[in-house]
N, C-alpha and C positions, 0 to 999 in steps of 0.2 A: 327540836324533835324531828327527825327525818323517819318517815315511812316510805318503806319499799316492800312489795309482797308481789310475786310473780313466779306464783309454781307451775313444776311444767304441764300439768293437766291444761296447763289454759294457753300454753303454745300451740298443744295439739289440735283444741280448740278452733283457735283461730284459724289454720291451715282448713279444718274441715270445713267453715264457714266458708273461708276462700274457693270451697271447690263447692258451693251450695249455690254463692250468689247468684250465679247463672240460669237458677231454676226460679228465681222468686221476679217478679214484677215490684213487690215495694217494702223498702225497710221500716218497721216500726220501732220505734228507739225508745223506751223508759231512761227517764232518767227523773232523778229526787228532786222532788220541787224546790227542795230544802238546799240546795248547790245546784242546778242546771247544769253549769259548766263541768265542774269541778268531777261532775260523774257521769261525763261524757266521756267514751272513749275516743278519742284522736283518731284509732285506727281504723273507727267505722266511719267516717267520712272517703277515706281512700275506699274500705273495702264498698260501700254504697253509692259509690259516682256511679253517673247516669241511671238511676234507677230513682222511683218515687219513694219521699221519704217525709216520714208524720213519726212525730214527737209526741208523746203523750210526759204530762207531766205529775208524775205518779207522786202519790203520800200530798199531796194540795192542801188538804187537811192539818198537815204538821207545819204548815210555811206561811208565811205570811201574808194572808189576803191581799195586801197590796202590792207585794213583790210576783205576786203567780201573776198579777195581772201586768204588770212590768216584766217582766218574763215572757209570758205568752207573746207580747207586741212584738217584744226582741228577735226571738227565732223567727213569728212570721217576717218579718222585715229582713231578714235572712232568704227566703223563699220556702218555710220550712209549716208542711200543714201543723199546728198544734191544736190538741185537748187536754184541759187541767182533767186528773181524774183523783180519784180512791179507790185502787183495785179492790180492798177487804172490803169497803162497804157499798162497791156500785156505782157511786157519783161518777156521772160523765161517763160511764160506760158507753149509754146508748147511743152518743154525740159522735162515738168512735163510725160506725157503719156509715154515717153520712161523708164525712172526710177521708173514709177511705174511698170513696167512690169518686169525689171530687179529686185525691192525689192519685187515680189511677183513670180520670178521666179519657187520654189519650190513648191508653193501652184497651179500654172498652170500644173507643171508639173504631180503632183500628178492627179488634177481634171482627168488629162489623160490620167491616166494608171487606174483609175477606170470607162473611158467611160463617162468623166463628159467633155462634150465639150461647147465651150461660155458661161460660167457660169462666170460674173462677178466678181471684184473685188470689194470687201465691204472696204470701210473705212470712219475711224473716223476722222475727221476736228479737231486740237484740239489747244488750244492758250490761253495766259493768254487773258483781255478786253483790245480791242481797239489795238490788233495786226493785223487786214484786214482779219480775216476769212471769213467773209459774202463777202466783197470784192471779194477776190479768187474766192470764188463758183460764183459766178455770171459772173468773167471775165472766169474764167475756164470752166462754162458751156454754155457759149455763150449766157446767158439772166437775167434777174434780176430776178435770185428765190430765193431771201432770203433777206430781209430786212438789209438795210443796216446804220451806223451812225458812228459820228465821236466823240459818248460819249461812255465812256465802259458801258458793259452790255446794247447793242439793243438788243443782239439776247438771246431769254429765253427761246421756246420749242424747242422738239427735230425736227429734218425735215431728210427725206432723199431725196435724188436729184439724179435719173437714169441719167448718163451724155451721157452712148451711154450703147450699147451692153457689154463692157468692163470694163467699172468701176461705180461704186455708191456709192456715199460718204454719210454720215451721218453726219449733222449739230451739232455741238454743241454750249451748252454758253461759256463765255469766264472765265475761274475760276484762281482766284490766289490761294494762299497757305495760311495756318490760321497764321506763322509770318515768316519774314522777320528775320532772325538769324544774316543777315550781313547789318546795318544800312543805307550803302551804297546802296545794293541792291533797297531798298524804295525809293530809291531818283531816280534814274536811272530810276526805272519804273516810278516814278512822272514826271520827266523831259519830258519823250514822252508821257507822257497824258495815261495812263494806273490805272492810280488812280484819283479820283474827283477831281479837281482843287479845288472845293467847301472847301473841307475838310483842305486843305494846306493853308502855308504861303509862296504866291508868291513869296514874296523878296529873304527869304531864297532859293529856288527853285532857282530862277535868279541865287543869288551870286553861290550857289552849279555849277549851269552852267559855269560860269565864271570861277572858279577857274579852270575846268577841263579844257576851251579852252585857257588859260593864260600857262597852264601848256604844252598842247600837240597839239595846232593851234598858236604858237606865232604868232602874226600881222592879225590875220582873224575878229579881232573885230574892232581891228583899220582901216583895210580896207572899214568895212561894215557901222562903225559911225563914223561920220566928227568929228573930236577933241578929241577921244578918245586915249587917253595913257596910254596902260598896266603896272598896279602898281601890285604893291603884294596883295593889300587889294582890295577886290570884290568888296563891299559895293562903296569905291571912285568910281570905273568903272563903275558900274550901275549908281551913279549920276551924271557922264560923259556921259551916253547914253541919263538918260532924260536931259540932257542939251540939247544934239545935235539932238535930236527929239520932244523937245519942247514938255515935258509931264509934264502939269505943273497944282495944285492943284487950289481950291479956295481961291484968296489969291495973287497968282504969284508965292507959292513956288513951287521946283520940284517936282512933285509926285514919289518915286520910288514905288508905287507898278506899276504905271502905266508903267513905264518903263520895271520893269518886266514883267507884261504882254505880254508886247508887243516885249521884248525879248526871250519868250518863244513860241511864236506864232512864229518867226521868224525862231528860230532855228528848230522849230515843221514842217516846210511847208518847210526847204531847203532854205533859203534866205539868209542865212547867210556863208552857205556854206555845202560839203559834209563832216559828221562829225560822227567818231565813239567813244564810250562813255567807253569802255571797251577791253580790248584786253588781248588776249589768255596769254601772259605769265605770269602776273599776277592773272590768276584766279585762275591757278593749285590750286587742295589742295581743291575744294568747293567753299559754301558761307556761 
């Protein structure tokens, strides 16, 4: 299964960003708890050098408690400030003001020794599509300023957002990278809806799921679908699922796209369980 998606709204994007960075103090990066790496962009490392930069690790709630906390170590050991959060519901919101104070420490400090006193903190928003940017800003600013969706690419021009006397962040879109080096990586983002369902082959998408939870959730499928029994072959499990939820074509045969579907929605919303897609000791080395 290779995924590639890179339309040109998000070249244009990136250029505009490239002419933004010079007005911000610190980048704040979103990325899914649920892959860290995997929904990081490559390019915002280049485009964020020398500038302060804090990772919030968004959706924490859908990934694995013990993985967000092996994650979190990861990046700071990196030099990288982190907070686990849940833009929709709040959690770790508040943790955010205090870290950005500490990753912009020497920029306040400075403002001070030249007589520059409450001069805000400028920063850039920044996330592959359909990571909870527009989310964030709205639960972080205490009201709905920025358009929000649960397809990638709602958010298209630029916005800045005065949050208080202290910080002002600058909206971005949400941009991938022009390819995918590690096959795997494409799928990962597909799996959490970061690429157009439109464009994919569900089924594929499903089984890719499955093998990962067969492999590092033994019994979490079987828990969640009546009559399922984890075999080696993805494909059987999926028409195990639409058995046991009765996704069934025109006809009376099983549908498995529908089953995928509907297994991807599942894993997507946390229903199936807290589930993380990647972990740190195998990524060493890149993508």
């Amino acid at each position: 299964m290779n995924v590639q998606w890179y339309p040109g709204h998000m070249i244009k994007a990136k250029r505009t960003m490239q002419e933004d960075i010079k007005l911000i103090d610190l980048v704040i990066e979103l990325v899914d708890a649920r892959i860290p790496l995997s929904s990081r962009n490559p390019d915002i490392d280049e485009l964020g050098k020398n500038k302060a930069r804090l990772i919030l690790l968004n959706k924490s709630d859908l990934a694995s408690e013990k993985f967000n906390a092996v994650w979190e170590a990861y990046f700071q050991e990196k030099g990288y400030y982190v907070v686990k959060i849940n833009a929709k519901s709040g959690a770790g919101i508040k943790a955010i003001h205090a870290e950005v104070q500490k990753a912009c420490k020497d920029k306040i400090e400075r403002d001070r020794r030249r007589g520059i006193l409450n001069r805000p903190v400028r920063a850039m928003v920044v996330g592959i599509p359909n990571v909870g940017k527009s989310t964030f800003i709205n639960t972080f600013a205490g009201k709905a300023c920025t358009k929000t969706g649960n397809k990638p690419g709602v958010t298209k021009g630029k916005q800045w957002i005065r949050l208080n006397k202290n910080i002002e962040l600058l909206d971005t879109p949400g941009i991938l990278w022009p390819k995918f080096e590690d096959p795997e990586v494409g799928v990962r983002l597909a799996l959490i809806g970061s690429v157009r369902d439109e464009i994919l082959n569900r089924t594929e998408m499903a089984c890719a799921l499955i093998s990962i939870l067969t492999e590092h959730y033994m019994g979490m499928l079987k828990e969640r679908y009546e009559g399922v029994e984890e075999t080696e072959k993805a494909e059987e499990i999926l028409l195990q699922i639409a058995k046991s939820r009765a996704c069934l074509a025109k006809g009376g045969e099983y549908d498995l796209d529908k089953a995928a579907a509907l297994l991807l929605d599942e894993f997507r919303n946390g229903k199936i369980g807290r589930i993380t897609l990647e972990f740190p000791e195998k990524m060493e080395g890149g993508r």
